[in-house]
C-alpha positions as CSV (number, residue, x, y, z in Angstrom):
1,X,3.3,100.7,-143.0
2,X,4.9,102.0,-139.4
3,X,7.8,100.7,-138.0
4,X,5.5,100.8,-134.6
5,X,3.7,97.9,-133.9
6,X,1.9,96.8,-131.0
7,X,0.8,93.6,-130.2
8,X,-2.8,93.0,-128.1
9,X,-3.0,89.2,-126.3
10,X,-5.1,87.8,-123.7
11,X,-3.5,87.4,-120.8
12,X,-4.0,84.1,-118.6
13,X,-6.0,86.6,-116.3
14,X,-8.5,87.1,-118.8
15,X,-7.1,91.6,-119.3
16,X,-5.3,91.9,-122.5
17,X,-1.8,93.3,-122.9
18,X,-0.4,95.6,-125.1
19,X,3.2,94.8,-125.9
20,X,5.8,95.8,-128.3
21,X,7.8,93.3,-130.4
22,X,10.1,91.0,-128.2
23,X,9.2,92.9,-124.8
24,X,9.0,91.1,-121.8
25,X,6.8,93.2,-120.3
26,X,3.1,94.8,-121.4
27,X,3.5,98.6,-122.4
28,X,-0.4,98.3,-121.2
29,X,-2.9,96.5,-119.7
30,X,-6.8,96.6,-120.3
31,X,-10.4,95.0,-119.5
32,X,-11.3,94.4,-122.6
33,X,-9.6,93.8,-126.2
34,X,-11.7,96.7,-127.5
35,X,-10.0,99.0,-124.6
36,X,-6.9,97.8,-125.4
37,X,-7.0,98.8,-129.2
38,X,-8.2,102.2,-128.1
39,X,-5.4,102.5,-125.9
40,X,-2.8,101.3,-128.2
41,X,-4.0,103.7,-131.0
42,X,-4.3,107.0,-127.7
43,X,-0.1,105.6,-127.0
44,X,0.7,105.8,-130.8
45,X,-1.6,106.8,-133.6
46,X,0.3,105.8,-136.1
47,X,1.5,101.9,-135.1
48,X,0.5,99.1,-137.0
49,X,-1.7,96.9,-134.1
50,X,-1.7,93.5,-134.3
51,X,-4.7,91.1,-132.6
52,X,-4.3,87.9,-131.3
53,X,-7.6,85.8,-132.2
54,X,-9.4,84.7,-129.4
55,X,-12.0,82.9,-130.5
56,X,-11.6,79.6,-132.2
57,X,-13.4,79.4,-135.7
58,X,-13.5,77.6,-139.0
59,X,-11.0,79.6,-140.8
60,X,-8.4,80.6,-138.1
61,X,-7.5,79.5,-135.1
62,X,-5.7,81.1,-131.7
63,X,-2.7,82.1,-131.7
64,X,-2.9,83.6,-135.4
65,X,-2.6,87.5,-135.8
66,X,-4.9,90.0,-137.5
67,X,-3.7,93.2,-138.6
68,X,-6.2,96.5,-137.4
């Protein structure tokens, strides 16, 4: 487990950010969550990247975090 993490939201403009924990600011900004993963993982290879759901299902909901 890294000490790295990165988080990847959706942003109110529909890009995703990149942030580290309690920024204020995005480390990154992307199109698409997929781009955003890729990025994260190209700024460090070894951070733990967390996912905020955006899509609401049965068995989670938005705002919940999955671990890549």
């Amino acid at each position: 487990m890294s000490e790295i993490k990165f988080f990847i939201e959706q942003r109110a403009q529909g890009d995703y950010a990149i942030r580290k924990p309690k920024s204020q600011r995005a480390s990154a900004v992307a199109p698409t969550q997929r781009k955003a993963v890729a990025l994260a993982r190209e700024m460090n290879p070894d951070a733990d990247i967390h996912v905020e759901r955006v899509r609401d299902m049965g068995t989670g909901s938005r705002g919940k975090w999955r671990k890549l």
